[in-house]
C-alpha positions as CSV (number, residue, x, y, z in Angstrom):
1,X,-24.2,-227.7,230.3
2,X,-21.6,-230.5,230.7
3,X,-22.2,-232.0,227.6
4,X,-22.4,-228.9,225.7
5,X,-18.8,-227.9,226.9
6,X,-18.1,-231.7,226.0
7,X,-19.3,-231.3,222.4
8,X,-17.3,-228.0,221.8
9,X,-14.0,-229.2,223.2
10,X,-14.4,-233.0,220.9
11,X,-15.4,-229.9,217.9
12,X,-12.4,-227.6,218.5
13,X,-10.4,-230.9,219.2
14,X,-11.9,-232.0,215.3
15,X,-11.4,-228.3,214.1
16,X,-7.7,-228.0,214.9
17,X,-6.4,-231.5,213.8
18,X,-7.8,-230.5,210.6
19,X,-5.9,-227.5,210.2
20,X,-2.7,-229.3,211.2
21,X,-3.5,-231.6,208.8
22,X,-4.3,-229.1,205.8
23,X,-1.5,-227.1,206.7
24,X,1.0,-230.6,206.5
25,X,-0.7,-231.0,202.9
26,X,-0.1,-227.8,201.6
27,X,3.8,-227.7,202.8
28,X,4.1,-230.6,201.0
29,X,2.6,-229.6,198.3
30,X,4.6,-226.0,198.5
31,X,7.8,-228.5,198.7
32,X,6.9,-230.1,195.4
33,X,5.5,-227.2,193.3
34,X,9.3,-226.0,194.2
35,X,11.2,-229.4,192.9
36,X,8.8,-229.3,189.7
37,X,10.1,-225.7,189.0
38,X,13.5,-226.1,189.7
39,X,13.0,-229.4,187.0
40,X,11.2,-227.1,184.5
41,X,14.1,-224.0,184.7
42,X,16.9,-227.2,184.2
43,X,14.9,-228.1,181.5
44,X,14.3,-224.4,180.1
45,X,18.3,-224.4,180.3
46,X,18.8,-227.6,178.4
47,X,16.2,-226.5,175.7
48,X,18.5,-223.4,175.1
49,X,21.2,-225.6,174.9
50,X,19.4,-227.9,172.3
51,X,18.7,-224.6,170.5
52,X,22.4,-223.3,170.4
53,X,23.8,-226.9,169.2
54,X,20.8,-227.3,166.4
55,X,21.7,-223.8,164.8
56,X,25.7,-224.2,165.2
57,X,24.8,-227.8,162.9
58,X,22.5,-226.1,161.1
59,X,25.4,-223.6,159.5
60,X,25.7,-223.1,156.1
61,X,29.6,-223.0,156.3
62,X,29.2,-225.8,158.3
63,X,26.9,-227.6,155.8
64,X,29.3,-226.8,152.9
65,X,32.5,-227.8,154.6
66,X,30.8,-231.2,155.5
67,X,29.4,-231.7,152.1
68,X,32.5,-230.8,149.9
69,X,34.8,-232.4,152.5
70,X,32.5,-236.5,154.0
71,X,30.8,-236.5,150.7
72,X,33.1,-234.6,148.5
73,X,29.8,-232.6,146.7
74,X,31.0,-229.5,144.2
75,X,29.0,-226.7,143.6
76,X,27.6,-227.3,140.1
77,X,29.2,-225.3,137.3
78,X,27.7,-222.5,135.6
79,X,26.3,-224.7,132.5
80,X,24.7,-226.9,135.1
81,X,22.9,-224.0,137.1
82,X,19.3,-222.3,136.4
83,X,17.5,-220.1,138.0
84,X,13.6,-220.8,139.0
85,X,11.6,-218.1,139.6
86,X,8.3,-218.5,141.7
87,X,5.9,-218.7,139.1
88,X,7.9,-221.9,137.9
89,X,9.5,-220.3,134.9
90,X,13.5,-221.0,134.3
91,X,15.5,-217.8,133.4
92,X,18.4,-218.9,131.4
93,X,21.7,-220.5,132.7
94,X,23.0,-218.5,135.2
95,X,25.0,-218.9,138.4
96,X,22.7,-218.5,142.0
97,X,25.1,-217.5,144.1
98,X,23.6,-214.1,145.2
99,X,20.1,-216.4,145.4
100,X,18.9,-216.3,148.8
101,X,16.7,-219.5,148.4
């Protein structure tokens, strides 16, 4: 009977440093899945912010103001401008300024 009682106590002994132990690990873990979420919302903000900056350079009136004033381009005059439709034909010489493309 002594031995028995011996054997359960070195069990519940075994038992219960394990559970200390798995409940250390997933703490830690917990404290990490936390720091890697807080990393991935700074990074959702800074993707935003990469966004916002890429469509304020992407501007037309940005573009043009660039172009006609660093590399002083001129919008083509009106003998110089044709229109191409899809199908690859030109239509005449005509200005493109209500052109979407």
């Amino acid at each position: 009977m002594t031995r028995l009682n011996l054997f359960l106590l070195a069990l519940a002994m075994i038992c219960s440093a394990a559970v200390v132990t798995s409940q250390h690990r997933a703490r830690k873990a917990y404290g990490e899945l936390q720091k890697e979420q807080e990393v991935a919302r700074q990074l959702d903000v800074e993707w935003g912010q990469l966004q916002l900056e890429e469509s304020t350079w992407a501007m037309h009136s940005r573009i043009e103001a660039e172009a006609t004033t660093r590399l002083g381009m001129q919008m083509p005059g009106t003998p110089r401008t044709q229109v191409i439709l899809p199908d690859g034909k030109a239509v005449g010489r005509t200005t493109v300024k209500d052109d979407p493309l």
